[in-house]
C-alpha positions as CSV (number, residue, x, y, z in Angstrom):
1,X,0.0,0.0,0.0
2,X,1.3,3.3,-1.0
3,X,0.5,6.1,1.6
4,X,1.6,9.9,1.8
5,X,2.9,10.7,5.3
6,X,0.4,11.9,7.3
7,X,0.5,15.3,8.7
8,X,0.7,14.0,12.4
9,X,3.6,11.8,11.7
10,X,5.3,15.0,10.1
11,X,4.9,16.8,13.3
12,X,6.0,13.9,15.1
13,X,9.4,13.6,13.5
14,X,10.1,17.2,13.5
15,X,9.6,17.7,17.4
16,X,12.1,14.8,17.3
17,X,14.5,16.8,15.6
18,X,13.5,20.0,17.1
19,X,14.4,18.2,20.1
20,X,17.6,16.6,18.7
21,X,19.1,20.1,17.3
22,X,19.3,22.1,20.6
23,X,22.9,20.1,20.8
24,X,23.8,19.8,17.6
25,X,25.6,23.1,16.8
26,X,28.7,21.3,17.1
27,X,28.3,18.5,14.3
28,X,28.9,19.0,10.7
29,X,27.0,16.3,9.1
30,X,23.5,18.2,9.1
31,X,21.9,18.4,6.1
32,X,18.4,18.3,4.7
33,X,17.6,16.8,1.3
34,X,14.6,18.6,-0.4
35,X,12.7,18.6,-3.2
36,X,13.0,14.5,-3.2
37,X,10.8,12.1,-4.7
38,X,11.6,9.1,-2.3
39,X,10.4,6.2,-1.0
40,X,10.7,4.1,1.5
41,X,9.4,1.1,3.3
42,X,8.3,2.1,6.8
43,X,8.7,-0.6,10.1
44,X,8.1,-2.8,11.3
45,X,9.5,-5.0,8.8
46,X,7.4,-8.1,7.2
47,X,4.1,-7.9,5.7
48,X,2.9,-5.4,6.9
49,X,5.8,-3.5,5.9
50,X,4.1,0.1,4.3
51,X,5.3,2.1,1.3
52,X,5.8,5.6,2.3
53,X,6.3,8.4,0.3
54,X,8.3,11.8,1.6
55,X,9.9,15.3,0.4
56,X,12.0,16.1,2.5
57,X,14.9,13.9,4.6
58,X,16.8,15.2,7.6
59,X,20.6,13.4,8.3
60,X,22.3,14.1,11.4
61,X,25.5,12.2,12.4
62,X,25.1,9.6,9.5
63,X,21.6,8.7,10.3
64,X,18.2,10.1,9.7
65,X,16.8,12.7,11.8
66,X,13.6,13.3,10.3
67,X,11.7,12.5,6.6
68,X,8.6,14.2,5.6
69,X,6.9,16.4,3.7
70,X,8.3,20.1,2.1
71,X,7.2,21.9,5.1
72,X,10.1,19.9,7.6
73,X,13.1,21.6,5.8
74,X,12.1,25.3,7.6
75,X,12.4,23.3,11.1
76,X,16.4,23.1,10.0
77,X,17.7,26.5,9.0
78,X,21.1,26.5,10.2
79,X,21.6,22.4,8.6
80,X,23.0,22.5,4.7
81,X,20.3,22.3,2.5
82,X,20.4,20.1,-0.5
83,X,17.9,20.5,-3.6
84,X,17.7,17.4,-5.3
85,X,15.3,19.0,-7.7
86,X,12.7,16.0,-8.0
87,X,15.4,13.2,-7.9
88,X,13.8,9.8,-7.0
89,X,15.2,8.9,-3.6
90,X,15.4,4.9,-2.3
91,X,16.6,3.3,0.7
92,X,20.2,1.9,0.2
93,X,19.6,-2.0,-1.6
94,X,20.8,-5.2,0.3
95,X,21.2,-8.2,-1.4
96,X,20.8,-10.8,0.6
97,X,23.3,-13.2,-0.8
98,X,26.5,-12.5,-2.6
99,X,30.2,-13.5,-2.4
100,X,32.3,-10.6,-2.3
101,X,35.7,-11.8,-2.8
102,X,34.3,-14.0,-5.2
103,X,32.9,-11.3,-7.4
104,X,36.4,-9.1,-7.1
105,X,38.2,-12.4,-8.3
106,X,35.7,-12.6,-11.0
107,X,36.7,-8.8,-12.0
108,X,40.4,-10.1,-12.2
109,X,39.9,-13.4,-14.1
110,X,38.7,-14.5,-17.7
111,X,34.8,-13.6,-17.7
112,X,32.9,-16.4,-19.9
113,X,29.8,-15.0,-19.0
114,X,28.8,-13.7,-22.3
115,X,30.2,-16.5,-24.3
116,X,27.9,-17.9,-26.6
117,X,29.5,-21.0,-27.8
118,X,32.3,-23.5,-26.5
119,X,34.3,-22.2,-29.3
120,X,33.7,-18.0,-28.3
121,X,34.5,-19.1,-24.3
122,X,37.9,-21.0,-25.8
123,X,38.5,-17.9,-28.3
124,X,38.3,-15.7,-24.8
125,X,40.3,-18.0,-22.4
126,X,43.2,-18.4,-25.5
127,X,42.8,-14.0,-25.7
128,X,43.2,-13.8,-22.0
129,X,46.1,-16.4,-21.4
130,X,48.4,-14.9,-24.2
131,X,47.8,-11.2,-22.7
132,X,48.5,-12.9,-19.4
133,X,52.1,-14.5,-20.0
134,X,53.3,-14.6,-16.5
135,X,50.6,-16.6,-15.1
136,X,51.1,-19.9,-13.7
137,X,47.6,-20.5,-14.2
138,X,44.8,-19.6,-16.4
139,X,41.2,-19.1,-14.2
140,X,37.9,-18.1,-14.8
141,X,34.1,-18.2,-14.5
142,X,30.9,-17.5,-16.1
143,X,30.5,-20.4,-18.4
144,X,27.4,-21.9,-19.1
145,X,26.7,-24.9,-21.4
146,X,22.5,-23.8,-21.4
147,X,23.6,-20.9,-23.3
148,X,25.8,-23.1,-25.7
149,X,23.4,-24.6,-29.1
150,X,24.8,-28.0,-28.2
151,X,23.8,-27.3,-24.4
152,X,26.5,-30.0,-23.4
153,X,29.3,-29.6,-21.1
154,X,32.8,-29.0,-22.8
155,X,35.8,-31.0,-22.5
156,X,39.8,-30.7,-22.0
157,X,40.7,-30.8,-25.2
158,X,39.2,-27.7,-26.6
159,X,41.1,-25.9,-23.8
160,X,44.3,-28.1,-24.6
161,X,43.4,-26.2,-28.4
162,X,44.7,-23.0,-26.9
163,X,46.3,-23.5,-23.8
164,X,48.0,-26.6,-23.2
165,X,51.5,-25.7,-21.7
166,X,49.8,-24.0,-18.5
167,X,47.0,-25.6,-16.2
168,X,43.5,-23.3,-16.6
169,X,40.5,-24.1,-14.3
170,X,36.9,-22.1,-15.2
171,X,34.5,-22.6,-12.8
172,X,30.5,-22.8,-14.1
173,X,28.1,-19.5,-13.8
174,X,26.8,-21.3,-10.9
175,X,30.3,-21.9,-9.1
176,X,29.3,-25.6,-8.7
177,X,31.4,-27.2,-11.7
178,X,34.4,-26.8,-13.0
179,X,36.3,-26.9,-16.2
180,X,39.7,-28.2,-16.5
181,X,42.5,-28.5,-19.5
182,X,44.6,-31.6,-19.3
183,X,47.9,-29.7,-17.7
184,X,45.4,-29.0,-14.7
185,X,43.7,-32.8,-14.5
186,X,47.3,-34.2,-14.7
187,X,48.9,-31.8,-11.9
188,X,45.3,-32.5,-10.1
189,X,46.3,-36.3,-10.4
190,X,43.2,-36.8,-12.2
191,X,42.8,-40.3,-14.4
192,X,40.4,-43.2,-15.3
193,X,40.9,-45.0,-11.8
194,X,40.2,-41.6,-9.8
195,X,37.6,-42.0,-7.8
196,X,35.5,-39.0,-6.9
197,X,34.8,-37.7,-3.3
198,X,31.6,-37.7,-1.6
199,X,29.3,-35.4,-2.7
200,X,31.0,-35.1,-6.2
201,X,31.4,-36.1,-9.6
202,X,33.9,-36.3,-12.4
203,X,32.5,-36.7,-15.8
204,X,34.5,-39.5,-17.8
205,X,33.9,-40.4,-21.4
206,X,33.0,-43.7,-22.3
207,X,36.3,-45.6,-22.3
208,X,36.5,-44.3,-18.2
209,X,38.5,-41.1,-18.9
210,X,38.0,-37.7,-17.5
211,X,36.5,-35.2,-19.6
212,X,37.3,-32.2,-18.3
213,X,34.4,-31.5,-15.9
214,X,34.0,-31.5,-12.3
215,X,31.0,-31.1,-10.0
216,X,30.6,-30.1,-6.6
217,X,33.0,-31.6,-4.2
218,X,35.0,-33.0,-6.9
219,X,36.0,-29.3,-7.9
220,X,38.3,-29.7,-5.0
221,X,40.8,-32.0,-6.3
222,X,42.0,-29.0,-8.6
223,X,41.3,-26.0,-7.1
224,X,43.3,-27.3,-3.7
225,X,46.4,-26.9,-6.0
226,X,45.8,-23.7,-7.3
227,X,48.1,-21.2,-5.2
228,X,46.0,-19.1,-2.8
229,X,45.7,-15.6,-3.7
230,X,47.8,-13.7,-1.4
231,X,46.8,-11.0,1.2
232,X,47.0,-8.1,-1.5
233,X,45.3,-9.8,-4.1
234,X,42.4,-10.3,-2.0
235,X,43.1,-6.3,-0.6
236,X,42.5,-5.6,-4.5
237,X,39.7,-8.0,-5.1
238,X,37.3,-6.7,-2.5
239,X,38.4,-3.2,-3.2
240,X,37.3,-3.8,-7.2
241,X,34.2,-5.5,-5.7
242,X,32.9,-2.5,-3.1
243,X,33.0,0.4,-5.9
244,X,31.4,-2.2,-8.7
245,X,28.9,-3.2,-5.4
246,X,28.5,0.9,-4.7
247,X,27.9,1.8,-8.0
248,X,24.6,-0.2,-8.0
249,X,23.5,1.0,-5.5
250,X,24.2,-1.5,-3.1
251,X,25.1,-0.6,0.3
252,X,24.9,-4.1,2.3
253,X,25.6,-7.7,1.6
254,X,25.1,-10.7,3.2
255,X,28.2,-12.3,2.2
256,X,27.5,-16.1,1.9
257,X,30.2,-18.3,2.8
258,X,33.5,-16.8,4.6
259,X,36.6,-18.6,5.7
260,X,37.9,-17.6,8.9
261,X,41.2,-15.8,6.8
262,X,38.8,-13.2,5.2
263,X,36.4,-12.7,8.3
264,X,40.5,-11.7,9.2
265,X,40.6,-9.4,6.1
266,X,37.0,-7.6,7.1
267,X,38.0,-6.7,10.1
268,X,41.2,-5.2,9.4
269,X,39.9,-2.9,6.5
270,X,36.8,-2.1,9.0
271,X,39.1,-1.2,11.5
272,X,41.6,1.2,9.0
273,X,38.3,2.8,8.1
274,X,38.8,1.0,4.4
275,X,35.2,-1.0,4.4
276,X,32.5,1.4,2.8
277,X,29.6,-0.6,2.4
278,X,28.3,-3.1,5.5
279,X,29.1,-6.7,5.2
280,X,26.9,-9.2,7.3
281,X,29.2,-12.4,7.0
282,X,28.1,-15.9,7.3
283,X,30.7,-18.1,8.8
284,X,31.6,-21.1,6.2
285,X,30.4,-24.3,7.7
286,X,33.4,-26.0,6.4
287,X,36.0,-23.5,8.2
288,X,38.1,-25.5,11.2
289,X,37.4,-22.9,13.4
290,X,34.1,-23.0,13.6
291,X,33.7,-24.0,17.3
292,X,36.0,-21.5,17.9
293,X,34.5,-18.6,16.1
294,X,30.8,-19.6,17.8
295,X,32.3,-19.8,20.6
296,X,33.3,-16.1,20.5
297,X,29.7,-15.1,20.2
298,X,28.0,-13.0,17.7
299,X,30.7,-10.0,16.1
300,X,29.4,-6.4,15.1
301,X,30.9,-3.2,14.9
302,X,29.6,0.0,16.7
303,X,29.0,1.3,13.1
304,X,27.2,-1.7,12.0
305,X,30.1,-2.0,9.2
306,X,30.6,-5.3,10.2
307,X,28.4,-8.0,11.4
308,X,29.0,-11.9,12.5
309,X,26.1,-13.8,13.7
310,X,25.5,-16.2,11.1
311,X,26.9,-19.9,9.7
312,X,26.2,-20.5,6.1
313,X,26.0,-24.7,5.1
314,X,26.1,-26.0,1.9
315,X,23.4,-29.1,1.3
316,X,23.7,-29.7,-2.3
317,X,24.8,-28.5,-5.7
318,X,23.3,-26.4,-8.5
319,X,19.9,-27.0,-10.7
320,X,22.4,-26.4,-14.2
321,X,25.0,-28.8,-13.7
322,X,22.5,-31.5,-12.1
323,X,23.8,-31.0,-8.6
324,X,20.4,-30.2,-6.7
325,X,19.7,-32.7,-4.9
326,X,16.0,-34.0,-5.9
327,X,13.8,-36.8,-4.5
328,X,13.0,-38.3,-7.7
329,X,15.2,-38.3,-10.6
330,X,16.4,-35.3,-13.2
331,X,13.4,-35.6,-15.5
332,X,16.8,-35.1,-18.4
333,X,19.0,-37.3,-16.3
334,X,16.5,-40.3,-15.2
335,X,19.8,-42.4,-13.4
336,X,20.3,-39.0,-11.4
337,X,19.1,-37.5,-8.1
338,X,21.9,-34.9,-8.0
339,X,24.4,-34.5,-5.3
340,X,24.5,-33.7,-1.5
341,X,27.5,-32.0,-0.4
342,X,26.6,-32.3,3.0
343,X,25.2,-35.1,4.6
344,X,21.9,-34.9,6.1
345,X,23.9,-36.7,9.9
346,X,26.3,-33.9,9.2
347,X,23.8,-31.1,8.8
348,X,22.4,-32.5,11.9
349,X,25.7,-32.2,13.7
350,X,26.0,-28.5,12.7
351,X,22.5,-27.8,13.6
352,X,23.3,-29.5,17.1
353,X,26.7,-27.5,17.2
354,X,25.0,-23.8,15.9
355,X,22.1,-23.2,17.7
356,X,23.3,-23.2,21.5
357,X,25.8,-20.3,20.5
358,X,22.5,-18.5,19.4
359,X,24.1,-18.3,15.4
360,X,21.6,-18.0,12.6
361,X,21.7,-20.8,10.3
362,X,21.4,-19.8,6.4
363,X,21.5,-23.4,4.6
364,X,22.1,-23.3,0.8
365,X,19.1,-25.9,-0.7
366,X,18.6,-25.9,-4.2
367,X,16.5,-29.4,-4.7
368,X,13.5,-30.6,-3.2
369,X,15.4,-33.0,-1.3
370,X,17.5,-30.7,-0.2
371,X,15.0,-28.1,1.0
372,X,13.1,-31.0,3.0
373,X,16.2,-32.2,4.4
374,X,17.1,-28.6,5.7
375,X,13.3,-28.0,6.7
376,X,13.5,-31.4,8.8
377,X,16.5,-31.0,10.4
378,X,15.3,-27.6,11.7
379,X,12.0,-29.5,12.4
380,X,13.8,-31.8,15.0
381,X,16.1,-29.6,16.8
382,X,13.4,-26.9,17.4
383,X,11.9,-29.7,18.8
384,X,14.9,-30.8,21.3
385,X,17.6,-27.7,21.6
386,X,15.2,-24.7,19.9
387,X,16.6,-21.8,18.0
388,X,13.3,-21.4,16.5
389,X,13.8,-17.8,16.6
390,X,17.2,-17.1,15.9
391,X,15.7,-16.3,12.1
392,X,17.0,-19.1,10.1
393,X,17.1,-19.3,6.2
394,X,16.9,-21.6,3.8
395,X,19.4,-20.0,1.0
396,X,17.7,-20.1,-2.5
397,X,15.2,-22.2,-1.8
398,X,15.0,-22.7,-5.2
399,X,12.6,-26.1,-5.7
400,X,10.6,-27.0,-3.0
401,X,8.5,-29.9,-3.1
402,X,5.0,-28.4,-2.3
403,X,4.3,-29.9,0.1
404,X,6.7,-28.6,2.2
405,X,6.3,-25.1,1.1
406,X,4.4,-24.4,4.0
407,X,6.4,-25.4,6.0
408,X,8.7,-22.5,5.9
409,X,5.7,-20.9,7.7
410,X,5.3,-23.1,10.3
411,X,8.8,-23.3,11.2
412,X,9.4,-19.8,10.7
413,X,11.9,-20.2,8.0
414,X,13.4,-17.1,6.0
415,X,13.3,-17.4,2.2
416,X,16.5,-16.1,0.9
417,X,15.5,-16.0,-2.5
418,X,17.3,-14.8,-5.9
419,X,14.6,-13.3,-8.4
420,X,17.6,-13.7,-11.7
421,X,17.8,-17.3,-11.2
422,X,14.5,-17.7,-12.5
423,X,15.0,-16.1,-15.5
424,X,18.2,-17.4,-16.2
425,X,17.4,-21.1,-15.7
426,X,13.6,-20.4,-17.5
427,X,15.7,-22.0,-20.2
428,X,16.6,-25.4,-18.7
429,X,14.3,-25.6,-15.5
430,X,11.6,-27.7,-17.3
431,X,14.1,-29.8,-18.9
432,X,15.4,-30.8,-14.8
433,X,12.2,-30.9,-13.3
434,X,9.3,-31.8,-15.3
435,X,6.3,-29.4,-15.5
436,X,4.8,-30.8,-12.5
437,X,7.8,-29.9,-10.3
438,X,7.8,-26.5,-11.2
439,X,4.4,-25.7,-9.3
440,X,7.1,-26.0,-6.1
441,X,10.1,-24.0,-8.0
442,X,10.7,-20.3,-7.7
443,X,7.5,-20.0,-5.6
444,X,8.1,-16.4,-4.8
445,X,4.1,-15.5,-4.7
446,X,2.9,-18.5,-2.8
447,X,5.6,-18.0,0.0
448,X,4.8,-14.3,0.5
449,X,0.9,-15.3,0.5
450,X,1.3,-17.8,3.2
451,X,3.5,-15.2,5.3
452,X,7.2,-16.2,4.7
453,X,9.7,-13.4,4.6
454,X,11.4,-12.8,1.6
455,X,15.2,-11.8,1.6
456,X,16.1,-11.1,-2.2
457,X,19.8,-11.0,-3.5
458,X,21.8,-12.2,-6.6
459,X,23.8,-14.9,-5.7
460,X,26.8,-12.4,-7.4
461,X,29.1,-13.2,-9.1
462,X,26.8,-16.5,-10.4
463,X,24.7,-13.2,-11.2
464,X,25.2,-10.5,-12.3
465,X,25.2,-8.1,-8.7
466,X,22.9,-5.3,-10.3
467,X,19.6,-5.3,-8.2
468,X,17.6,-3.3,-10.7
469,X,18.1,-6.5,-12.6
470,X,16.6,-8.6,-10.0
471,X,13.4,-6.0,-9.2
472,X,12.7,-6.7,-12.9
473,X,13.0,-10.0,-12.2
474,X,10.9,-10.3,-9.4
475,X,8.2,-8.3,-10.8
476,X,7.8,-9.4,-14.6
477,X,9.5,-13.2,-14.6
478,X,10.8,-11.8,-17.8
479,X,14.8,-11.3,-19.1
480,X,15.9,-8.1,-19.8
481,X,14.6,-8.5,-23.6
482,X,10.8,-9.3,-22.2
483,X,10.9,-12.9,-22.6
484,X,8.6,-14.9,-22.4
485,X,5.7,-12.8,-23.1
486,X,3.9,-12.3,-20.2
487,X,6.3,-13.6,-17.6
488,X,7.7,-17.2,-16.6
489,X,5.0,-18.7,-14.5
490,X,3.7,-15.1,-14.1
491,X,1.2,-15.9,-11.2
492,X,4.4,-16.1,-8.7
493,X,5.9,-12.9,-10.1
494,X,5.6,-10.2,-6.9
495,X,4.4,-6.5,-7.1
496,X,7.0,-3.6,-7.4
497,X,5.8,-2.9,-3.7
498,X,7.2,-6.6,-2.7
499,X,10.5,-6.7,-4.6
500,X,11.7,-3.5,-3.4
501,X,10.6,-4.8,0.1
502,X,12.8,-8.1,-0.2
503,X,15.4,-6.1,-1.2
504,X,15.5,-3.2,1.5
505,X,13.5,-3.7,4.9
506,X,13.3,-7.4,4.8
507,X,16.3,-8.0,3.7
508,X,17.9,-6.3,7.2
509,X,15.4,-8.5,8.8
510,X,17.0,-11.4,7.7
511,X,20.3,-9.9,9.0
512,X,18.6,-9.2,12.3
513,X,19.7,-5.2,11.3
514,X,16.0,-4.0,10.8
515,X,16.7,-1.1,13.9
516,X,19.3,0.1,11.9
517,X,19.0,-0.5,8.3
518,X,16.3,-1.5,5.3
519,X,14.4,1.8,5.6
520,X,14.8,5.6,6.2
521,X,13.1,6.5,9.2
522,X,14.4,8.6,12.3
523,X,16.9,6.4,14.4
524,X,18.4,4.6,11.3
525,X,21.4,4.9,9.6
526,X,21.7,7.1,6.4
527,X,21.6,4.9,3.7
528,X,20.4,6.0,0.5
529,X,20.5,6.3,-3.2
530,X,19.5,8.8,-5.5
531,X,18.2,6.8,-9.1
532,X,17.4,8.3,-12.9
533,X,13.6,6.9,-12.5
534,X,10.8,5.9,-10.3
535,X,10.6,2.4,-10.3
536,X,6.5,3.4,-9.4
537,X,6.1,5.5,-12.5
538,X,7.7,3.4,-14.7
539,X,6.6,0.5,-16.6
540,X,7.5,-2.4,-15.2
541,X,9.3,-3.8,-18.0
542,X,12.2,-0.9,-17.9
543,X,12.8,-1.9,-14.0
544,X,16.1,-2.9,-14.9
545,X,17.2,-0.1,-16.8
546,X,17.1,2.0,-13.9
547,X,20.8,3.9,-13.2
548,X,22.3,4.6,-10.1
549,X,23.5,8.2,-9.6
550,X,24.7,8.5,-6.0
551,X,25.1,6.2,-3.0
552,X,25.2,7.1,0.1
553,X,26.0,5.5,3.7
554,X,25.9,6.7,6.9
555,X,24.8,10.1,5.5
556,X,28.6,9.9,3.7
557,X,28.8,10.0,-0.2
558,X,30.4,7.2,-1.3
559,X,29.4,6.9,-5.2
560,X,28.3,9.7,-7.7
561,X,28.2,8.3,-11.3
């Protein structure tokens, strides 16, 4: 619902800031932004979440003082005064699940994204090695074989074609499979008699060799060998990824997966002053130090920079490379039920191991097997150790058999959802799943009818991080050229009203930040962005044209375009 601010809320906020300003003739950071066009979603958070419009927005010390109408910027005299001359103004975006140094390695690797073919990804990887001579190895991501016309996975030899003196690894869109040449599988120890992990796969031919391809925990056996980026690469990756992350507008994450070396990393640059958007990490499940960190209790910083409350667990693989776990077979694949990379007694373990320390627990689930093995493991330790409120997610929660859909209800389970992946798998989905599966897959609508919370991100770099491209997403289950007509599986698209919800207010709900962040009201922090369009004027199908053309956080500019 869409409401103007009511004259008695106006008064409200300004005899808070009347009240405020008799001490603040010290601090600099005053200043009142007129002549805005914003929006924001007003507390508390969750459905009844209501769209708010104002004029006028009041920052003091890097968080809002007062919003409303024109009339609040005469209570201010002696504050700057900013005219942003009709300039649509939004609450800073969240997504709710991204992998930061992952998206800044992305920035410094071979991007196969766009590659249309086998042959254009080889053309790029061959471009890239020979203007890279000095590397020992040859890395990147974005490929996808659904793209490809023979829509089948590649082998080593085409790499071996243009790179065969150097090992190259190129990990899948979805980071769940990997690509290797036939330097890497030999240096990996890779042959006919090895014999995948647990959880993985490697693709052989039909005499027994290897291919090329490896899936899920079978990735490992290469990328253990691939030298670990050292402490200034990964200084220069996160740098690349906060001002790509900034310029979209984005001014949290929930970074989804971190090793105990780069929870490290965070809080040096927080502490040097070097972290300019707010990271809300979730521990890795498979770090050593797990005990140890949970042990420590939940981290954050007094300027909500940094946050720690959180333990992200993997169950199973990825929908494109037939590593969902599903209960009945790949409707493409009938011998396959995909993989789980955790065990459902080891998911129990971590359960049993998370929830005394009072840690949310954000499991990835892709398949339905995967979702009901998360649900029911969160099922039976509510029942015997609780943690029933500590906000838990299921991460993607991507096909879910339906009848455990409402269970995220009843066990008060946080969908953290990503609106792209249903238009970039619109492609291949049916193929997986059957139509009769897909009444339970990217079941945005019925979730949000029932009552489940919504946290929307990208799943960056698998996605592309811009989260104009996942409103349009969320809103017309169409790709950014309109296809199909009339949406994919339109009736679970959401409203404008919903999208930009799941990306802002419930979002920080998810992160347990909603005092602070996901809306600009008195009391929170400053975190805003100033946009070309209205995302509420303009048709629906331009959503994801919409620019960015400041950010700001904590009242601070910290991107103008």
């Amino acid at each position: 619902m869409l409401t103007k601010l009511i004259p008695s809320k106006v008064t409200a906020f300004a005899f808070i800031g009347a009240l405020c300003s008799l001490s603040s003739t010290s601090v600099v950071a005053q200043t009142v932004y007129t002549d805005a066009n914003g929006y924001t979603l007003t507390s508390p958070a969750g459905q009844d979440a209501v769209l708010t419009q104002f004029n006028t927005l009041v920052v003091q010390n890097g968080r809002v003082l007062a919003m409303g109408g024109h009339e609040l910027a005469d209570k201010y005299p002696d504050f700057e005064q900013v005219d942003l001359n009709g300039k649509t103004v939004l609450p800073g975006l969240t997504d709710a699940h991204g992998h930061v140094l992952g998206l800044g390695m992305s920035l410094l690797q071979v991007d196969l994204r766009d590659a249309d073919s086998v042959n254009d990804a080889v053309g790029l990887v061959g471009d890239y090695a020979k203007q890279q001579p000095n590397l020992s190895w040859i890395t990147g991501r974005g490929w996808n074989q659904e793209q490809w016309p023979s829509r089948e996975f590649p082998n080593a030899s085409q790499l071996d074609e243009v790179v065969n003196d150097r090992p190259v690894y190129l990990t899948r869109v979805d980071g769940h499979a990997g690509w290797a040449n036939q330097k890497a599988l030999q240096m990996a120890g890779i042959d006919a008699g090895t014999v995948a992990p647990d959880g993985g796969e490697i693709v052989k031919d039909a005499q027994g060799n290897p291919t090329g391809i490896l899936i899920d925990n079978a990735m490992g056996l290469v990328e253990n060998i691939i030298p670990e980026p050292s402490a200034e690469d990964k200084r220069q990756a996160f740098k690349l990824a906060f001002d790509h992350l900034l310029a979209l507008g984005i001014t949290s994450v929930h970074d989804a997966g971190v090793p105990a070396t780069d929870l490290s990393v965070y809080k040096g640059l927080q502490h040097q002053g070097q972290l300019p958007l707010r990271i809300y990490a979730m521990i890795a499940a498979t770090e050593p130090q797990l005990p140890q960190l949970l042990a420590e209790g939940p981290f954050t910083t007094n300027d909500d920079k940094l946050t720690i409350r959180s333990v992200k667990i993997y169950a199973d693989g990825a929908l494109g490379s037939r590593g969902a776990a599903l209960i009945e077979p790949y409707s493409d694949d009938h011998d396959n039920h995909g993989l789980l990379v955790t065990s459902p007694e080891n998911i129990d373990a971590l359960y049993e191991l998370i929830i005394p320390h009072g840690f949310q627990i954000n499991t990835h689930a892709i398949g339905d097997r995967a979702n009901r093995i998360a649900l029911d493991a969160f099922e039976d330790k509510f029942a015997s150790i609780g943690g029933r409120n500590l906000r838990n997610r299921i991460e993607h929660s991507q096909v879910v058999h339906p009848d455990d859909l409402k269970r995220f209800k009843e066990l008060n389970i946080i969908a953290s959802m990503q609106p792209t992946h249903a238009t970039s798998d619109k492609n291949m989905a049916e193929d997986r799943l059957g139509k009769d599966r897909m009444q339970g897959a990217y079941a945005w609508q019925t979730l949000l009818d029932q009552g489940t919370m919504i946290a929307a991100g990208s799943d960056f770099p698998v996605e592309l991080a811009n989260p104009f491209y996942g409103l349009h997403a969320a809103v017309t289950r169409q790709d950014r050229q309109n296809q199909p007509q009339g949406g994919w599986y339109s009736e679970e698209a959401m409203s404008t009203e919903q999208a930009l919800r799941a990306f802002t207010i419930d979002a920080a709900y998810a992160a347990w930040q909603e005092q602070d962040l996901g809306s600009l009201e008195p009391g929170k922090w400053a975190d805003f962005i100033i946009v070309d369009r209205d995302p509420f004027a303009i048709d629906s199908s331009d959503l994801w044209k919409i620019e960015v053309e400041q950010t700001y956080i904590g009242g601070n500019n910290v991107y103008t375009k």
